[in-house]
N, C-alpha and C positions, 0 to 999 in steps of 0.2 A: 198453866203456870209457866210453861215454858213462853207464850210468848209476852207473857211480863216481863218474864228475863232478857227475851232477846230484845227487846225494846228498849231498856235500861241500859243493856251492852252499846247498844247503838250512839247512845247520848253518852258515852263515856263514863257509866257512872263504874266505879271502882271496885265498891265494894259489890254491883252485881257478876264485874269480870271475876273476883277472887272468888265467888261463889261457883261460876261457872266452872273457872278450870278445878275447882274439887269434884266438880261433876263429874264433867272428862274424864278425871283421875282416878274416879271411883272401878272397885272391878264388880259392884252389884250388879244383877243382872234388871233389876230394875231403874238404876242410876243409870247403867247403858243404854236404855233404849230412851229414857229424856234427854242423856247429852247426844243421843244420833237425832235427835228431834228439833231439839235447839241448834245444832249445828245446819239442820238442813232449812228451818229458817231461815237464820243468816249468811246463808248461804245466796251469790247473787247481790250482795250487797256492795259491788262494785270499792270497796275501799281495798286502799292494797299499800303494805307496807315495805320497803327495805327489811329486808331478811339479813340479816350476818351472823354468820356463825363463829365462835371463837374454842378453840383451843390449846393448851401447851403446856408444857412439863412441870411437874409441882414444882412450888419456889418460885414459879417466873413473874408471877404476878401478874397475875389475870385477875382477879379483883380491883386491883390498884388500878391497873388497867382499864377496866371495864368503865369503873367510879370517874377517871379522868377521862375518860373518851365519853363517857355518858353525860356528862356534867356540860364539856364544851358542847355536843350535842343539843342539850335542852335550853344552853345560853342561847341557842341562834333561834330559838323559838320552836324548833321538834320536838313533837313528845315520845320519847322513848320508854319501853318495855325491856325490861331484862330478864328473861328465862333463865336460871341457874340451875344447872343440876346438881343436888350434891351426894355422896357415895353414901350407898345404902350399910350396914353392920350385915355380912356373913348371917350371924345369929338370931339377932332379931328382928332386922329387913329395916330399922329405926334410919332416922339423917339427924345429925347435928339443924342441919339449914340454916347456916349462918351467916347468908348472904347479906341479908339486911344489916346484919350487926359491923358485919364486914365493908360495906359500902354506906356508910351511916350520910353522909351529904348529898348523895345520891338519891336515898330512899326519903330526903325530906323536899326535894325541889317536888314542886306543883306538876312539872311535866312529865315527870320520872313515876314507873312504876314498876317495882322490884317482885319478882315472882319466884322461890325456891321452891323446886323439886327433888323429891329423893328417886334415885335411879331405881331402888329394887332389885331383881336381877336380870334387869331389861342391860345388854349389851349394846354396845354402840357410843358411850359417853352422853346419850341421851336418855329422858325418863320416856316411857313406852309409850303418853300422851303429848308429847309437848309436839307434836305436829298439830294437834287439836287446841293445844293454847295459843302455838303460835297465829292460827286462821282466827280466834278470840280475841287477840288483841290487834288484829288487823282488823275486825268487825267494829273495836272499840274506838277506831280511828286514832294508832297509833301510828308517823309517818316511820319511825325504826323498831324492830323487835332483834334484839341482842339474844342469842343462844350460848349459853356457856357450859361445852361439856364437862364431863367429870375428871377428863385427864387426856392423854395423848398416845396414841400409841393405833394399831393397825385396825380396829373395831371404831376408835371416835371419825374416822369417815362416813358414819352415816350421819351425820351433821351435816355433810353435803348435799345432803340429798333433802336435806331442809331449810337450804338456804341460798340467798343469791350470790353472796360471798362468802367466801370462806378465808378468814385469818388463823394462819399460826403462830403463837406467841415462844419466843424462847429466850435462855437468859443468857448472858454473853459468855462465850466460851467453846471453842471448834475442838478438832481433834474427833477426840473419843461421844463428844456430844452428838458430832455432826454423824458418827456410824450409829448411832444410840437410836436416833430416831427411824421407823422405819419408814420404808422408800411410802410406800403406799400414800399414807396424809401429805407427804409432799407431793406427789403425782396430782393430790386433788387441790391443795391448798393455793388462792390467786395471791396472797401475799400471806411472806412470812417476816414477822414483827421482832426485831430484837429489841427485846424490853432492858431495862435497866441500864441505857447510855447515860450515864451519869457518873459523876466523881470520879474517882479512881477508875472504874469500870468502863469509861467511856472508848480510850482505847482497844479494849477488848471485844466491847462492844461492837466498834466499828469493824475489826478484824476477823469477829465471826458474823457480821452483815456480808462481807466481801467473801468468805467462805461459803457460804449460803448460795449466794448472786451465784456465785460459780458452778455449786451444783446442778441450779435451775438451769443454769445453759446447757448442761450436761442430757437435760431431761427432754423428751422427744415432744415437739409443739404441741396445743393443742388449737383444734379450731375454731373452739370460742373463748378463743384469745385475742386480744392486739397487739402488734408490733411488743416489745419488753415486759409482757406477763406471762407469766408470775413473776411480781421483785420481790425484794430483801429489803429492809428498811431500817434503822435505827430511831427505839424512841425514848424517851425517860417520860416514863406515867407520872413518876414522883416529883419532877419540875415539869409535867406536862410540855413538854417538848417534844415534838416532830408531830403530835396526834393531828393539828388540820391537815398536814403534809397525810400523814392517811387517808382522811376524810376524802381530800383533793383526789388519790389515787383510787380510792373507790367510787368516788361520780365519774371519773373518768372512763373505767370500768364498764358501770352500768350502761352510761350513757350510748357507748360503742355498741354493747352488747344491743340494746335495745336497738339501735339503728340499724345491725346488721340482723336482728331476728333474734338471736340466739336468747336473749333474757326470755322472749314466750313461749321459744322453743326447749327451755329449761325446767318451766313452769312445769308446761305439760309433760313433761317426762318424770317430773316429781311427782306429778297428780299420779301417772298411771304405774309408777314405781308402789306408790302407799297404796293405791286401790289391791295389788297384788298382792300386797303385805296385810292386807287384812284379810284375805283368802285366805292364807296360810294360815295366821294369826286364828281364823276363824275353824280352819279344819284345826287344829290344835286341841280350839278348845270342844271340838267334841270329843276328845280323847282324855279330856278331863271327866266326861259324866262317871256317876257309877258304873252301868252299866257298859260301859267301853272300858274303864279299868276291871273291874270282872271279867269279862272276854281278855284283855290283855294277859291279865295274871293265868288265865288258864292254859290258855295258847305258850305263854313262855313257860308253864312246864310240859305240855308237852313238848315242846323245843329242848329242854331241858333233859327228857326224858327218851332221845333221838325220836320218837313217834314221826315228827316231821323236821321240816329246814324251816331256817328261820327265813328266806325267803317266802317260801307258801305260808308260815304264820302268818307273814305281813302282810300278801295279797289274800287272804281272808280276814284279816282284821279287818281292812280297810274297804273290803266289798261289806262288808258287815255292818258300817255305821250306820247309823241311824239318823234322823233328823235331831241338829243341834238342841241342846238342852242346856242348863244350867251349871258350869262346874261347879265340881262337889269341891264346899268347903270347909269339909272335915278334917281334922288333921289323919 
């Protein structure tokens, strides 16, 4: 079955992608081991997409965004993917995902394919699979996949680690904005996007572009960088204004990068960043089984009860595991 699927992925067909990344998505232990099946498939299949990732403060318009930069995009003949994450409910782990409704001109062009996900309580402004959608719609021969995390702030840098650019969007206004964000997403971000240069707002706009610019000089080089990256930029989504001026600064970008190494030396640091992340991800979940939360529960009374330290509970928890199993999904 699986390689019906990935055969289908291959040819672009849409509704076999949307099937797949609910694959991905799934946390069934038997859905896991088709989407590591089908992934290793398609695996090898030499297509490779532009990665960007986007994020920035609620209000700034990242939809508008996204819809106007995705739109010019598919004019020029690229088919783009849009990965949206949207915040999961505290309570019942639900999402709105109302990207589609949100981006409505976007999700009807032929070349555009609009993808929401709920984060869950996966951290990072990413959902805990969209590194698996994202290699899915490069397999479906998308030449852009757009990542949009759930919001801004010092955990959505792991979006960097999932992309070959990284944009940050913000809305016009320095000061108290500019200490608001933390240092962190700018250390990693190659441009940062002031959205909403229009109307009224246009001077403000440009005044916290030039507030930005200045910080990045402030911020110690990096070495896979060019001469003037990271910039600051000013754009209006909503008269689509400045977006090729983007477009231009990220070929520009790439292209350097690829000549001097750095884009596959990027690659491969993401690969073997995720390989470690499922390590974890994997010791984890043996701590999910029954029987390692029984051991847990018993061990933290006696921790509880001084018998031992919770250091020696934890290095006999962990000499204690067993071969991975299924987590319990009991309440």
């Amino acid at each position: 079955m699986t390689t019906d699927l990935a055969e289908a992925i291959l040819t672009t067909d849409r509704r076999a992608l949307a099937r797949a990344i609910t694959l991905v998505e799934s946390t069934r232990p038997d859905h896991r081991d088709r989407a590591a099946a089908l992934l290793d498939e398609l695996a090898g299949h030499g297509r490779e997409a532009l990665r960007i990732g986007l994020s920035g403060t609620p209000g700034v318009g990242k939809s508008t965004f996204i819809e106007a930069f995705g739109m010019m995009l598919c004019d020029k003949g690229l088919k783009v993917a849009v990965l949206a994450v949207d915040p999961s409910s505290a309570r019942t782990g639900g999402s709105i995902l109302g990207d589609k409704t949100r981006m409505e001109r976007l999700a009807r062009h032929p070349n555009a394919f609009i993808r929401p996900s709920p984060s869950q309580t996966h951290l990072g402004g990413v959902a805990r699979r969209t590194r698996e959608a994202v290699a899915l719609c490069e397999a479906a021969g998308f030449d852009v996949v757009l990542i949009e995390t759930v919001g801004v702030g010092q955990s959505e840098t792991v979006v960097a680690e999932l992309s070959d650019v990284f944009l940050l969007l913000l809305a016009p206004g320095g000061g108290d904005e500019l200490q608001g964000v933390k240092r962190g997403i700018m250390e990693v971000a190659d441009l940062i996007v002031v959205n909403k240069a229009d109307g009224e707002l246009k001077p403000q706009a440009e005044r916290t572009r030039a507030d930005y610019a200045g910080a990045l000089r402030l911020l110690r080089a990096r070495a896979a960088d060019p001469p003037g990256f990271p910039k600051a930029m000013a754009v209006s989504a909503l008269e689509e204004a400045g977006l090729e001026s983007v477009w231009a600064e990220i070929g520009q970008l790439i292209d350097w990068r690829r000549a001097e190494g750095h884009f596959a030396a990027r690659r491969a640091a993401q690969a073997r960043h995720w390989f470690a992340e499922e390590v974890r991800r994997g010791l984890l979940a043996r701590l999910e089984s029954k029987a390692a939360r029984a051991r847990m529960a018993e061990l933290a009374e006696a921790v509880a009860r001084g018998e031992t330290s919770a250091g020696a509970a934890a290095r006999d928890m962990l000499d204690g595991l067993g071969p991975l199993d299924a987590p319990d999904e009991s309440p």
